[in-house]
ZAMARGU-4260 file (C-alpha; in steps of 0.2 Angstrom, whole numbers, plus 5000, padded with zeros to 4 digits):
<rodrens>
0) 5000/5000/5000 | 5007/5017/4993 | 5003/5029/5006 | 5001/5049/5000 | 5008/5063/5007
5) 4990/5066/5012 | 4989/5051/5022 | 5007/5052/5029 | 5006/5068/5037 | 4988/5063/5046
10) 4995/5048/5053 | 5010/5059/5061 | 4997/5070/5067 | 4988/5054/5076 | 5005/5048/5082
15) 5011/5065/5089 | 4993/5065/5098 | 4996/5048/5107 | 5012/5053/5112 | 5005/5065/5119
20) 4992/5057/5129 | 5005/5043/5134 | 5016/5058/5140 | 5001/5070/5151 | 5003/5053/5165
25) 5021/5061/5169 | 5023/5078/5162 | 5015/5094/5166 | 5014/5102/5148 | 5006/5085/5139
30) 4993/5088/5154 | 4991/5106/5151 | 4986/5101/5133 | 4973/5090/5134 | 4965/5098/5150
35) 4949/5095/5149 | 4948/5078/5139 | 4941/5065/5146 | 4953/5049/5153 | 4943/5040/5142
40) 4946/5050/5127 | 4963/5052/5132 | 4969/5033/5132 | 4958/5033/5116 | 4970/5045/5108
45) 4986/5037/5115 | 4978/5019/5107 | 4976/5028/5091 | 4992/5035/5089 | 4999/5016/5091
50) 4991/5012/5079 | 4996/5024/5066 | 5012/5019/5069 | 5007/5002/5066 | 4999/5006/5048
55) 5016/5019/5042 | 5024/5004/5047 | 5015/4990/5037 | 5014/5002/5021 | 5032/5002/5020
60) 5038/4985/5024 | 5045/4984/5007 | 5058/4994/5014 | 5064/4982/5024 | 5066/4970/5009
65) 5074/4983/4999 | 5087/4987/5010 | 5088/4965/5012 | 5091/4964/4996 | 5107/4975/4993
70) 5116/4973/5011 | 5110/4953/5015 | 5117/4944/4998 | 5124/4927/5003 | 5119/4927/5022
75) 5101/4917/5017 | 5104/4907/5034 | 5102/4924/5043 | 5091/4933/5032 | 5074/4931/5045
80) 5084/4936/5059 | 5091/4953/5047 | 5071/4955/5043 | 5065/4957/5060 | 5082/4970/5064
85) 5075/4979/5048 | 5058/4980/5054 | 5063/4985/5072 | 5073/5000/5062 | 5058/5003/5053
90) 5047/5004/5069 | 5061/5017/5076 | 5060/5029/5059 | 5039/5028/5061 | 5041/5036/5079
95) 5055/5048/5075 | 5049/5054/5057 | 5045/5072/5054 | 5035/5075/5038 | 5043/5091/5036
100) 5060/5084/5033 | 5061/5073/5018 | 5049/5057/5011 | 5047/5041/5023 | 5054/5029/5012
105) 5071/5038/5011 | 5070/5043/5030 | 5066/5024/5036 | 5079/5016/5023 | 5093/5025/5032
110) 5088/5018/5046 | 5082/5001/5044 | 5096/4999/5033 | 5109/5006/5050 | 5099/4992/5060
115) 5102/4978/5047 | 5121/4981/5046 | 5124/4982/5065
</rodrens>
């Protein structure tokens, strides 16, 4: 699944609002900001924002593969174990990436590629 820049900006926006309900338990600010929501609506957002993270991550598995098939040539015995390092790069890019900056698939690449080769 291609994602637009439509759709990848929005699901930033849902993953910067669960971080901040996760974050209004323990700091003051996040708690200043969503004054007034409901606990309920408040673990709703944090819920959501996982799962944001969850669908950028899913749209760009191929990612993972790509970087797979230029750095892992001839270590097939190793090659699910470089996959799941790939994907835990991955996971780490969806929570760090700012729209602003550059496309996701050259942001994560960089990363998931840093994960495979370490």
């Amino acid at each position: 699944m291609t994602l637009t820049r439509e759709q990848l900006v929005e699901l930033c926006e849902r993953r910067d609002m669960g971080i901040v309900a996760d974050a209004a338990s323990t700091h003051l600010e996040a708690r200043r900001l969503l004054t007034g929501i409901p606990a309920e609506q408040v673990a709703a957002l944090s819920a959501d924002g996982r799962r944001a993270v969850q669908e950028l991550v899913e749209a760009n598995l191929g990612v993972v593969g790509l970087v797979l098939s230029r750095h892992a040539n001839g270590r097939t015995k190793i090659r699910d174990d470089l996959f799941q390092e790939g994907v835990i790069g991955l996971i780490s890019a969806a929570w760090r990436y700012d729209p602003a900056q550059t496309a996701f698939s050259t942001y994560a690449y960089y990363h998931v590629r840093g994960a495979v080769l370490t």
